[in-house]
FITORKE-570633 format. One line per 5 residues: number of its first residue (from 1); for each residue x, y, z of C-alpha. Coordinates in nm, 4 decimals. Layout:
NUM) X,Y,Z; ... .
This chain:
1) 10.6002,9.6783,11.7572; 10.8069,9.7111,11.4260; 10.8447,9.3500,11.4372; 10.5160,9.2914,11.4809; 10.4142,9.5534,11.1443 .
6) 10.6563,9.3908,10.9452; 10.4313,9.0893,10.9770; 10.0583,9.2286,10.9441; 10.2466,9.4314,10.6158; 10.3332,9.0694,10.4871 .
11) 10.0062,8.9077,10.5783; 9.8115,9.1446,10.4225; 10.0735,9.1042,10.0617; 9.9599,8.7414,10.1040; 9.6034,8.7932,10.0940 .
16) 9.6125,9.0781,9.8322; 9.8731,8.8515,9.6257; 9.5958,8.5578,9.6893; 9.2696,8.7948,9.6212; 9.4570,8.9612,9.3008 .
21) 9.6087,8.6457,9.1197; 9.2712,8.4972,9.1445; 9.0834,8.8116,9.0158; 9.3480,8.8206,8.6570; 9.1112,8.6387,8.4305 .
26) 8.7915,8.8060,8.5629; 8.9177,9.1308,8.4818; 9.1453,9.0679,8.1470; 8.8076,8.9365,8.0021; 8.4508,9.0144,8.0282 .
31) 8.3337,8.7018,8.1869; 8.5388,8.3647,8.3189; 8.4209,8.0191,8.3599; 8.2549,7.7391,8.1064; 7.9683,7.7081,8.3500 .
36) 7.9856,8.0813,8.4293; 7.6344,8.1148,8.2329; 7.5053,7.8773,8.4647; 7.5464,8.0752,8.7563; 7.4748,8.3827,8.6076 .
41) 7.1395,8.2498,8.4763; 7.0406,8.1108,8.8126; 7.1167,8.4372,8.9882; 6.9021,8.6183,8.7582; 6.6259,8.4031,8.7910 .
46) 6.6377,8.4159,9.1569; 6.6368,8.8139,9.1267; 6.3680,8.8407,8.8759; 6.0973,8.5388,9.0514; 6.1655,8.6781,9.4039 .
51) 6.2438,8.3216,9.4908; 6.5187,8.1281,9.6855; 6.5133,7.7288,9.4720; 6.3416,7.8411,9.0954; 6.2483,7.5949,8.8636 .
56) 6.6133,7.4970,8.6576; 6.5761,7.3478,8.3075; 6.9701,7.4123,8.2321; 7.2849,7.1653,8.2046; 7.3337,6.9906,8.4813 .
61) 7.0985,6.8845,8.8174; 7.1717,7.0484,9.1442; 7.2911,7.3621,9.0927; 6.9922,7.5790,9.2019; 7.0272,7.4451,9.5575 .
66) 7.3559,7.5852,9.6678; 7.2456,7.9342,9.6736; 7.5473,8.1052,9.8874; 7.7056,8.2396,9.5539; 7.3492,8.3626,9.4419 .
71) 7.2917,8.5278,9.7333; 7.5791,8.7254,9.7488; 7.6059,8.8698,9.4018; 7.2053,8.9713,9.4352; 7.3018,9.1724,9.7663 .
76) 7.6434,9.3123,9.6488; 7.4093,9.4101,9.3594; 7.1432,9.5428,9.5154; 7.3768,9.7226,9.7331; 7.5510,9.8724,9.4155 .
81) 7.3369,9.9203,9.1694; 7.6226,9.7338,8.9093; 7.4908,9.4955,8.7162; 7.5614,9.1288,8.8291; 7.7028,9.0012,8.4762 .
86) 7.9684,9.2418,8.5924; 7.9688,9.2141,8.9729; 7.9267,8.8366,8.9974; 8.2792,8.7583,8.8148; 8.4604,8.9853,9.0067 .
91) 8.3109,8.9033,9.3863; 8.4201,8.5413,9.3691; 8.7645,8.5511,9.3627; 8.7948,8.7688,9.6436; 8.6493,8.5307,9.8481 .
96) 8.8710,8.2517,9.7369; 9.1627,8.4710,9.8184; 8.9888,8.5051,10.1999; 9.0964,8.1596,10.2212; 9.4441,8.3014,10.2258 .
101) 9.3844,8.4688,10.5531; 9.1738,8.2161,10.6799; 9.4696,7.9148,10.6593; 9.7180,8.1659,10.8261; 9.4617,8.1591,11.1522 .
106) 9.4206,7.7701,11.1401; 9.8160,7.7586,11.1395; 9.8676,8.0222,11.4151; 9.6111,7.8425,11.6448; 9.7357,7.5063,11.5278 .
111) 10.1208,7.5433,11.5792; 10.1585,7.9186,11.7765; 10.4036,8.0012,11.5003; 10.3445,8.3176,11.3060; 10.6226,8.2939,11.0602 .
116) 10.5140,7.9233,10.9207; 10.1012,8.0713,10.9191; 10.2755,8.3358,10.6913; 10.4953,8.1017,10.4565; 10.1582,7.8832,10.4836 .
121) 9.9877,8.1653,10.3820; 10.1533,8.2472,10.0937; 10.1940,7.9171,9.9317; 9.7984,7.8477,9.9535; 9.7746,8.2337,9.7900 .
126) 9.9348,8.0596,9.5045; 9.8701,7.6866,9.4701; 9.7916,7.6427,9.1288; 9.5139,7.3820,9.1353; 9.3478,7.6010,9.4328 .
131) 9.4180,7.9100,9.2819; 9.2323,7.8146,8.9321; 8.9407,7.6453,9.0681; 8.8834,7.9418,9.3235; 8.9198,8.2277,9.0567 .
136) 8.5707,8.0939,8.9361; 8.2822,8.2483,9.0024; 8.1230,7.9280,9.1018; 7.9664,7.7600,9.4284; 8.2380,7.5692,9.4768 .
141) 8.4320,7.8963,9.5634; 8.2259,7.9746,9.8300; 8.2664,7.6141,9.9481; 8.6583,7.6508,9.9507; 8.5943,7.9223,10.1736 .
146) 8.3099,7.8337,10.4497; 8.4905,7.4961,10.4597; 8.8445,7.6709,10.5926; 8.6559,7.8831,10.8187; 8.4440,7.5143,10.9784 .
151) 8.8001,7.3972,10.9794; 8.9407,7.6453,11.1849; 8.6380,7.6817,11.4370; 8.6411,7.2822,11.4428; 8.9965,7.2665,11.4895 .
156) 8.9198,7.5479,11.8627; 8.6862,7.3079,11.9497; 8.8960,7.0303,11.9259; 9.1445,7.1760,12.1768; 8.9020,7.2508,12.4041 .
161) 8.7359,7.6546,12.2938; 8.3732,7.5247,12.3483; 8.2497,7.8724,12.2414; 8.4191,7.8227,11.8712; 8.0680,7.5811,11.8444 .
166) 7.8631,7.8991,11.8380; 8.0077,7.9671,11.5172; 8.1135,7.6148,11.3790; 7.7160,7.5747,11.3494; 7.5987,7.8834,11.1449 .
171) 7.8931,7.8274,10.9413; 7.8682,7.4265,10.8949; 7.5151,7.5029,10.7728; 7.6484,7.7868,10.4938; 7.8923,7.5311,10.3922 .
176) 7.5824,7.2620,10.3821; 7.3924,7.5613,10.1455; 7.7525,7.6647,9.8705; 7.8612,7.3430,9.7535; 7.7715,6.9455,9.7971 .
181) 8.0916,6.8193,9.6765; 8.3098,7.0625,9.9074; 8.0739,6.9445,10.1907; 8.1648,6.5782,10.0894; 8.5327,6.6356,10.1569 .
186) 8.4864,6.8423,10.4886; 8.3095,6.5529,10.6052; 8.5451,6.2982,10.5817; 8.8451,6.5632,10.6907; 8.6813,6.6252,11.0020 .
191) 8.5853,6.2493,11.0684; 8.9639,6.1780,11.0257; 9.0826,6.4431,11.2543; 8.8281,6.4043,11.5293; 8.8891,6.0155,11.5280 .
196) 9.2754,6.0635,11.4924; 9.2431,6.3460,11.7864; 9.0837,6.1222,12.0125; 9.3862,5.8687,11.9253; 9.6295,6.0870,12.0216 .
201) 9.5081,6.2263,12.3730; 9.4878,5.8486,12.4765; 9.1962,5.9475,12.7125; 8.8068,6.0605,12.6649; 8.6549,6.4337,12.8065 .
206) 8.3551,6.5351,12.7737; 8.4443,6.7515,12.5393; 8.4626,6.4944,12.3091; 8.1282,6.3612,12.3077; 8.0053,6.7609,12.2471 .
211) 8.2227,6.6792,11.9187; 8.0991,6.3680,11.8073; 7.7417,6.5394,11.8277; 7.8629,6.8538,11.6200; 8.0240,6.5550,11.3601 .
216) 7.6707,6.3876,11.4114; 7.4892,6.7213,11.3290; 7.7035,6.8073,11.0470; 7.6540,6.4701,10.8668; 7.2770,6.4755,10.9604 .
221) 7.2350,6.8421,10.8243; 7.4706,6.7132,10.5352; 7.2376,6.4286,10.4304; 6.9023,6.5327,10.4991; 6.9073,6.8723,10.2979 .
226) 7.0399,6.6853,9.9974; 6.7229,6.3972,10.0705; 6.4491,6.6757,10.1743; 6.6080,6.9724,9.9489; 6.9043,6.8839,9.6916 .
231) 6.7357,6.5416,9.5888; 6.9524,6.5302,9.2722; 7.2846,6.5059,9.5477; 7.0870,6.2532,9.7060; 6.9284,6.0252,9.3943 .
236) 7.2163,6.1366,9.1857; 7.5588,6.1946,9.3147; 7.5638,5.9573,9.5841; 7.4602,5.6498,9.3942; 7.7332,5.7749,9.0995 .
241) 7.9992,5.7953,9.3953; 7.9173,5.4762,9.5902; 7.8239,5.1613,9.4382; 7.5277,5.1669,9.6627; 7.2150,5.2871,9.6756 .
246) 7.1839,5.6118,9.9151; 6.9955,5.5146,10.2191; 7.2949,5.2022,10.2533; 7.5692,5.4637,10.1386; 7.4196,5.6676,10.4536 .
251) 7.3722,5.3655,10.6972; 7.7279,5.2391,10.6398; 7.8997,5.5857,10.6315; 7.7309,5.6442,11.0286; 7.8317,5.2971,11.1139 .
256) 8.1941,5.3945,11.0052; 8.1542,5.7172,11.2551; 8.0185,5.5674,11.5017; 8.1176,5.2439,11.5302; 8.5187,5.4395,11.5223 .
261) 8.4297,5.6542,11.8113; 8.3382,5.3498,12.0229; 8.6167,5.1217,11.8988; 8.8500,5.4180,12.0131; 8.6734,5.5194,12.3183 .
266) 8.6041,5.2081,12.4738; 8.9160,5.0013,12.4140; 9.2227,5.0928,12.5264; 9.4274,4.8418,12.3731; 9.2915,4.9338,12.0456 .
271) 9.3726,5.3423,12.1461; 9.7200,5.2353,12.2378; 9.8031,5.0177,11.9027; 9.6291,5.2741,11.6947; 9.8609,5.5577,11.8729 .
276) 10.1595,5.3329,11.7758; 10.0346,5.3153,11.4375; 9.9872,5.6780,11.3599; 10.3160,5.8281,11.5132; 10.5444,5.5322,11.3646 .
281) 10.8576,5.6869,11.2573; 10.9438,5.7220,10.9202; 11.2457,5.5209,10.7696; 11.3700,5.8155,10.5917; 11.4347,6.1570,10.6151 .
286) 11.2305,6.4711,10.4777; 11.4979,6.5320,10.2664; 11.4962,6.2183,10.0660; 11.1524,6.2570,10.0159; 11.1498,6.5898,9.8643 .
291) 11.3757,6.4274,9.5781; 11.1726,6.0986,9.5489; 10.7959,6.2719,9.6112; 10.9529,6.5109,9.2773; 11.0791,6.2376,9.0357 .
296) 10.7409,6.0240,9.1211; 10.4939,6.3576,9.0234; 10.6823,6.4137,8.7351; 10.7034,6.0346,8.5767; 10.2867,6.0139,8.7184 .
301) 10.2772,6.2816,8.4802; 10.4798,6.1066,8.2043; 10.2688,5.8694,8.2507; 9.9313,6.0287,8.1614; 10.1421,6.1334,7.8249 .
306) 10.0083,5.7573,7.6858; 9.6666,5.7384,7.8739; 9.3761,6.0216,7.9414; 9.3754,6.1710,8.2417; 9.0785,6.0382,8.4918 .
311) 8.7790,6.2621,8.4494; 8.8845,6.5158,8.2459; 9.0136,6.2290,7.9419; 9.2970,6.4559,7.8097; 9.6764,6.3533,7.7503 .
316) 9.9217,6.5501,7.9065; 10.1677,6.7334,7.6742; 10.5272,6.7979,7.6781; 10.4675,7.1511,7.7320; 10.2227,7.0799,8.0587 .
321) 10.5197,6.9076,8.2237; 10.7714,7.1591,8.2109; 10.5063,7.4028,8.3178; 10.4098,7.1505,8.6028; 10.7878,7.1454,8.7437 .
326) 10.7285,7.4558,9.0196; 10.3910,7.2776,9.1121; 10.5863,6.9131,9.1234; 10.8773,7.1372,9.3502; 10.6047,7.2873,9.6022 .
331) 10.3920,6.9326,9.6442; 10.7402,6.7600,9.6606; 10.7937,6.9419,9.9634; 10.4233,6.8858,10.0679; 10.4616,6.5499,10.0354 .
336) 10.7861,6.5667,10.2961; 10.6506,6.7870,10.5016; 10.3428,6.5212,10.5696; 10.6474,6.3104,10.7647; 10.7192,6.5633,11.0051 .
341) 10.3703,6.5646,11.1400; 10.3585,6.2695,11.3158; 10.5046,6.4239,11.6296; 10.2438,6.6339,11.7014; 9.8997,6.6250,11.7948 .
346) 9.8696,6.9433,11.5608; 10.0408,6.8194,11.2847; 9.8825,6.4725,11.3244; 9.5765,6.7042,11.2709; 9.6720,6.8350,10.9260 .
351) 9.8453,6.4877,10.8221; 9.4889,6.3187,10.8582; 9.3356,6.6089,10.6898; 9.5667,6.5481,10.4004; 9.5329,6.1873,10.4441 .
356) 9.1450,6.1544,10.4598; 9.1320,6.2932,10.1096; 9.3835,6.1031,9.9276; 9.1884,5.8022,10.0954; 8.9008,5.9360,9.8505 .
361) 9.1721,6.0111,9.5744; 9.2859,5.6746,9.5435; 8.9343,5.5146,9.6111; 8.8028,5.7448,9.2870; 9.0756,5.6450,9.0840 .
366) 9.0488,5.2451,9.1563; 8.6537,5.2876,9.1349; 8.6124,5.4096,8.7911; 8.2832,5.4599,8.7721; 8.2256,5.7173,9.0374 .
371) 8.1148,6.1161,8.9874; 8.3750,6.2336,9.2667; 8.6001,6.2835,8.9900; 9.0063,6.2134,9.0799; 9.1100,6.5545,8.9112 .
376) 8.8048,6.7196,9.1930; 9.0305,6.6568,9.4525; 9.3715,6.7882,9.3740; 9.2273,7.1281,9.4718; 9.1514,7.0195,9.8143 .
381) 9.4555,6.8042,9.9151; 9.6341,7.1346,9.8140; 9.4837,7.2817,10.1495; 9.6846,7.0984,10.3761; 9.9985,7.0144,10.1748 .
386) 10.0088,7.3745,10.1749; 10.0787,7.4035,10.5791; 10.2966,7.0664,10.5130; 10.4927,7.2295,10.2327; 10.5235,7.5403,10.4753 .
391) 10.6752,7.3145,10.7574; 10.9100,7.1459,10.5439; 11.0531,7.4627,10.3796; 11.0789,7.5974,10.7229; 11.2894,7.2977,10.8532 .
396) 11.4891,7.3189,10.5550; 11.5815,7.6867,10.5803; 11.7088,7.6055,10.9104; 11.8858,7.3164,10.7731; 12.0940,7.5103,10.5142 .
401) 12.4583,7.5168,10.6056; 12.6950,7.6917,10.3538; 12.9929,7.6315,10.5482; 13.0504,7.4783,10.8260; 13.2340,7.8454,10.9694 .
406) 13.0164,8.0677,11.1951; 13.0427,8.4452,11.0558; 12.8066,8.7519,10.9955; 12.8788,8.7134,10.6142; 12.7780,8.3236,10.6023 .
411) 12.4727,8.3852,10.8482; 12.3660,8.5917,10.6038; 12.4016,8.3976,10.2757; 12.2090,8.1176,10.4482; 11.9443,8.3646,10.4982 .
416) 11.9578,8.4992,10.1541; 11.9669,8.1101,9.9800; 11.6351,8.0599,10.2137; 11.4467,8.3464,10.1187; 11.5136,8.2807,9.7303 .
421) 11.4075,7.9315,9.7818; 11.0760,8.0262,9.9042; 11.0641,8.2976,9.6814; 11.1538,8.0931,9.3558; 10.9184,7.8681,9.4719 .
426) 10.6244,8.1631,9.4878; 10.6827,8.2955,9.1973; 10.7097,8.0187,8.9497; 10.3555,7.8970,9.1405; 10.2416,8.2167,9.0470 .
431) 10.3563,8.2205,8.6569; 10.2468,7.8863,8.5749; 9.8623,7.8757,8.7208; 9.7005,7.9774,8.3988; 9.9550,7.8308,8.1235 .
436) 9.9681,7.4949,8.2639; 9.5853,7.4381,8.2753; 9.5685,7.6192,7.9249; 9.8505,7.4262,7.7781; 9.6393,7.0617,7.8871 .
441) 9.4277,7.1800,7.6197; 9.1130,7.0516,7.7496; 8.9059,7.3879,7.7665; 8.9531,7.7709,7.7599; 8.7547,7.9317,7.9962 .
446) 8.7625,8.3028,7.8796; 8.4751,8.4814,7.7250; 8.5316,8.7896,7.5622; 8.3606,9.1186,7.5275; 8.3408,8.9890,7.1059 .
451) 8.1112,8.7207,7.2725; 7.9285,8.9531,7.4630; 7.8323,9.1676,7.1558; 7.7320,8.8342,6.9651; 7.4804,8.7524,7.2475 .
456) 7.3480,9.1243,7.2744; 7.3276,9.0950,6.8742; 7.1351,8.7781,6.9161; 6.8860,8.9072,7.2077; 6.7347,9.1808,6.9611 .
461) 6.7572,9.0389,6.6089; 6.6148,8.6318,6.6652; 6.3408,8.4652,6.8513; 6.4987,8.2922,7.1580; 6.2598,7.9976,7.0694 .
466) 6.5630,7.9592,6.7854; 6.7987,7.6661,6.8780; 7.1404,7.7907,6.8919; 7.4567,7.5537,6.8195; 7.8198,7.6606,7.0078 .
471) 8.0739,7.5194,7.2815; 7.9462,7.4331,7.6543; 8.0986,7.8153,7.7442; 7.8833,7.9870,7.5215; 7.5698,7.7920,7.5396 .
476) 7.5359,7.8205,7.8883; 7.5743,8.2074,7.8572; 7.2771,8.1462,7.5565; 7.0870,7.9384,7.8076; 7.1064,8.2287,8.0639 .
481) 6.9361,8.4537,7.8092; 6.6473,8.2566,7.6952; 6.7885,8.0376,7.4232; 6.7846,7.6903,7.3321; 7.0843,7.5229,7.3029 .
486) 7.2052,7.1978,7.2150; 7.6053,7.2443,7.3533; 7.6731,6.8259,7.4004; 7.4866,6.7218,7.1597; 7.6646,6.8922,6.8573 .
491) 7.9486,6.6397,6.7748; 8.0092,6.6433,6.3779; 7.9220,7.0135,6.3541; 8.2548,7.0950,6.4775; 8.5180,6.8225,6.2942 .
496) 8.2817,6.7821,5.9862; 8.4186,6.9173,5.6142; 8.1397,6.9687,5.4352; 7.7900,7.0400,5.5310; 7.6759,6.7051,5.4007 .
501) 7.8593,6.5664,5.6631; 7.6518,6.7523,5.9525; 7.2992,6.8306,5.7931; 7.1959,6.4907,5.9489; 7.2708,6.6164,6.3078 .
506) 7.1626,6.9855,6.2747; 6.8158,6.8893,6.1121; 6.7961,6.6891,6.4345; 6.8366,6.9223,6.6587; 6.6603,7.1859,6.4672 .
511) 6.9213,7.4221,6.4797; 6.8691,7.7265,6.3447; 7.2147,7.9396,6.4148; 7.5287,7.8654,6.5174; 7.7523,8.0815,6.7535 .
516) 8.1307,8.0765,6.6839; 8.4537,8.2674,6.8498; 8.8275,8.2514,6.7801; 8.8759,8.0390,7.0637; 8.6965,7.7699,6.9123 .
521) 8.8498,7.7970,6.6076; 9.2050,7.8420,6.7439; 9.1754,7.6199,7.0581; 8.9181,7.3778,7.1132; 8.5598,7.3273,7.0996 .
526) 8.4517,7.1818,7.4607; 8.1070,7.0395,7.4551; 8.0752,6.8429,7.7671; 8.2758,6.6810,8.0669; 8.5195,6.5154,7.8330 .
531) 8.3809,6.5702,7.4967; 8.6652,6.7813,7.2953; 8.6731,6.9021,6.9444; 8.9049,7.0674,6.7096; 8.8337,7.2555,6.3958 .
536) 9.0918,7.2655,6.1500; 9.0684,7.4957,5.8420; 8.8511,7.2643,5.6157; 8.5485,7.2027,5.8896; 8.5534,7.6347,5.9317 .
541) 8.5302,7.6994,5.5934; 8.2225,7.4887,5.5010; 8.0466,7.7566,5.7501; 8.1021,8.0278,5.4520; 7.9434,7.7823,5.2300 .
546) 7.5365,7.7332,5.1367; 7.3400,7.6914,5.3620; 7.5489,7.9028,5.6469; 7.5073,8.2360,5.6010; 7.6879,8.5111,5.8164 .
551) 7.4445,8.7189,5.9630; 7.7175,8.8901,6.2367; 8.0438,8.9106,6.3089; 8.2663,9.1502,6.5325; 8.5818,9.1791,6.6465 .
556) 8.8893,9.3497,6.8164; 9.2122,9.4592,6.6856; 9.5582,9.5519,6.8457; 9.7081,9.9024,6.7762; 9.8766,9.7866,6.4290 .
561) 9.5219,9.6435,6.2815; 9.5927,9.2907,6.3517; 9.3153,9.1068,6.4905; 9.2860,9.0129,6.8696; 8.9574,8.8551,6.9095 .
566) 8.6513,8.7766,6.6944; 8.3006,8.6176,6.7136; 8.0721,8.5179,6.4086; 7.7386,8.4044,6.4055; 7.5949,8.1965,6.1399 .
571) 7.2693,8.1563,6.0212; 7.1426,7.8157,5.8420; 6.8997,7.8909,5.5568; 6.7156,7.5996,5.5175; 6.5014,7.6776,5.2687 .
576) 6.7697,7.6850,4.9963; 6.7850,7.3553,5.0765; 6.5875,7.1508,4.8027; 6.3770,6.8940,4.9979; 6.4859,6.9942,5.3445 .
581) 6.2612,7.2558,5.5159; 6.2721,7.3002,5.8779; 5.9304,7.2445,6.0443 .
């Protein structure tokens, strides 16, 4: 019974560690996100029109149709009373943390070993790329989270729980409704597994072909809500991901499916070499692979030092690699841990989970040109190299030898050299999640309550017919209040000296203010999916020049008068302007 309290007590540190690291920017700022303003806007209009799909005229295409998020910050308003720019920021990551819980119940049923669901556990509460991407209060949160819980009712079904299916559907089709690209990559997990499953029992039930029509329904539910429903998914993202157009994307993806069932049900011979395929013995040890898997990450990295990362086109920095060694250390041991799963049906299970995504990994970064960016899935291969990473560091705590003399004293150093493994291993996880991404440079996500104030300022002083000039973060915030704003358009605003140098482009897009914060003076201006900007001193001081006038500014100081935080908002007076009037 002790034993047993010991372990809920340490389950339920995992979840709140999981729940609480991804709640720190949420609640250290007053909102979180560079599309934050996109769901915030959506949710509002969806309270305010009393309807489920509104008309969306914001960034992006496809947003509006994955209403999961939506839904649940209008009840736990409603329910409440709070207001959801505060609510909606501070539900999400809670849920992401859920997934904490969720992967220590796929382990236990998986493997029937409480100790590695727990170490499991605790390494997916703080895997850095899942941890970021799941502090967000964003649909693909919600994804991350119905996905784990189709995983784990898939995975009872697979070994024969029938009754799991009265869930797996309800769920499937709230995965279907939070997220298209988290969909994408539960689709081809579960395709993997369910083929690889039917590899490894060398024989066909009938509970099989009850899972090739739940795979069947999931991919049918899957496609014809983004045709009938998400039509951007359909027009958009699958033509950008597939050199193909959708209908042919569709008709080859079921003849994949289908045509791998039959191949594996109907021909033994093909079972049998397939079997020998999959559960080939590696030629080295887990060991050697931790060391290897570690030097490759970190020269990968080196690497992208010279050339832009995929996707996000940013150079690592010196700074990101030292920051990236714990991550390099815990997907070293992922990485090792994948080669100890071939014995297993179960661990076959999570290898092909694992597997099935790199698959797409690799394919995004040969195929250039796709939208299923190779940075997008880092954050789901992290799912099962967490339970791999878990399995390894469990082997290798058994491993550990001090000396080769059996006493009390040397029992216990072994034990105390395991748990500060795994422990190290946590904790420097846990320090560098919000550093490293910060340090790439690329974006900073925070919006502060200076920001806030500059919006509320704006709401009662301008017309929100005004076009309004800032970074992607802020716009989309604008956007959610009624303004116009022209975030990825604005290019020389940012880097130009003088205002001769950006008239051109502001007369364009009729701009009439422009919105500006410490961040994007101190850190970078992020306009769009790869479009970066710095301003150095000379491009901020032409805004205290003719024709920028500052019409607001606020800020926040520490307890000695120094100042924390600031936001500015400039107005361009045009007609002091000789010759140039805006119509």
């Amino acid at each position: 019974m002790l034993k047993a309290r010991k372990h809920l007590i340490l389950l339920f540190i995992a979840v709140v560690l999981g729940i609480t690291i991804r709640s720190l920017p949420a609640w250290t700022n007053a909102a979180w996100g560079n599309d934050f303003g996109i769901y915030y806007g959506i949710t509002t209009s969806i309270l305010r029109e009393q309807r489920l799909f509104i008309d969306y005229d914001g960034w992006g295409s496809s947003y509006q149709y994955f209403p999961t998020l939506y839904i649940l910050s209008i009840m736990a308003h409603l329910a409440t009373g709070i207001d959801i720019l505060w609510l909606m920021p501070r539900i999400a990551p809670i849920v992401g943390g859920l997934t904490v819980l969720v992967i220590y119940y796929i382990v236990v049923y998986l493997f029937r070993d409480r100790k590695l669901a727990l170490l499991s556990s605790f390494l997916l509460a703080i895997a850095p790329f899942h941890v970021y991407q799941t502090s967000h209060a964003a649909p693909l949160t919600m994804g991350h989270f119905f996905m784990l819980l189709c995983m784990y009712y898939f995975i009872r079904c697979i070994k024969g729980n029938r009754t799991s299916m009265i869930f797996l559907i309800p769920l499937t089709l709230l995965l279907v409704l939070s997220h298209h690209l988290t969909t994408y990559f539960y689709l081809i997990s579960v395709d993997a597994i369910f083929l690889v499953s039917l590899v490894w029992k060398r024989r066909t039930e009938k509970n099989d072909y009850l899972l090739m029509c739940y795979v069947l329904f999931a991919s049918l539910t899957t496609f014809g809500y983004w045709a009938l429903v998400a039509k951007p998914v359909f027009y958009n993202f699958i033509p950008s991901g597939f050199p193909l157009v959708p209908y042919q994307t569709i008709t080859l993806y079921f003849a994949l499916l289908i045509g791998g069932f039959l191949l594996v049900t109907k021909s033994e011979t093909t079972r049998e070499k397939l079997f020998k395929l999959i559960t080939r013995p590696s030629k080295s040890g887990y060991k050697s692979k931790i060391v290897l898997s570690f030097i490759l990450i970190l020269s990968i990295e080196s690497f992208f030092m010279l050339i832009p990362l995929p996707g996000v086109m940013v150079k690592i920095n010196a700074l990101t690699i030292i920051y990236s060694i714990p991550i390099a250390l815990l997907f070293s041991f992922g990485v090792a841990g994948l080669t100890l799963l071939k014995k297993t049906g179960e661990g076959l299970i999570v290898r092909w989970w694992f597997i099935s995504i790199f698959m797409s990994f690799v394919y995004s970064i040969v195929y250039r040109e796709t939208s299923i960016y190779p940075d997008r899935h880092i954050e789901y291969l992290v799912v099962p190299l967490s339970i791999a990473a878990a399995i390894s560091l469990n082997r290798y705590l058994h491993d550990v030898r001090p000396l080769p003399i059996s006493l009390p004293s040397l029992s216990r150093t072994r034990s105390a050299i395991g748990v500060t493994l795994v422990i190290s291993i946590i904790l420097s996880n846990m320090i560098v999640v919000y550093p490293a991404f910060d340090s790439i440079n690329a974006a900073d996500e925070r919006i502060t309550e200076c920001c806030m104030s500059a919006i509320e300022w704006l709401k009662e002083n301008i017309n929100d017919s005004s076009v309004i000039a800032s970074d992607h973060r802020l716009s989309m915030l604008l956007w959610a209040n009624g303004f116009s704003t022209v975030s990825e358009e604005t290019n020389l605003t940012w880097t130009a000296k003088s205002w001769d140098d950006c008239k051109d482009e502001l007369k364009l897009l009729n701009v009439s203010y422009i919105l500006l914060d410490d961040i994007m003076k101190e850190k970078i201006v992020n306009v769009g999916v790869g479009k970066y900007y710095e301003i150095n001193n000379e491009s901020y001081e032409k805004f205290g020049r003719e024709p920028f006038e500052l019409v607001y500014r606020n800020a926040t100081y520490d307890s000695e008068g120094n100042e924390i935080r600031w936001a500015e908002i400039y107005f361009i007076n045009w007609s002091c302007i000789h010759g140039e009037h805006k119509g």
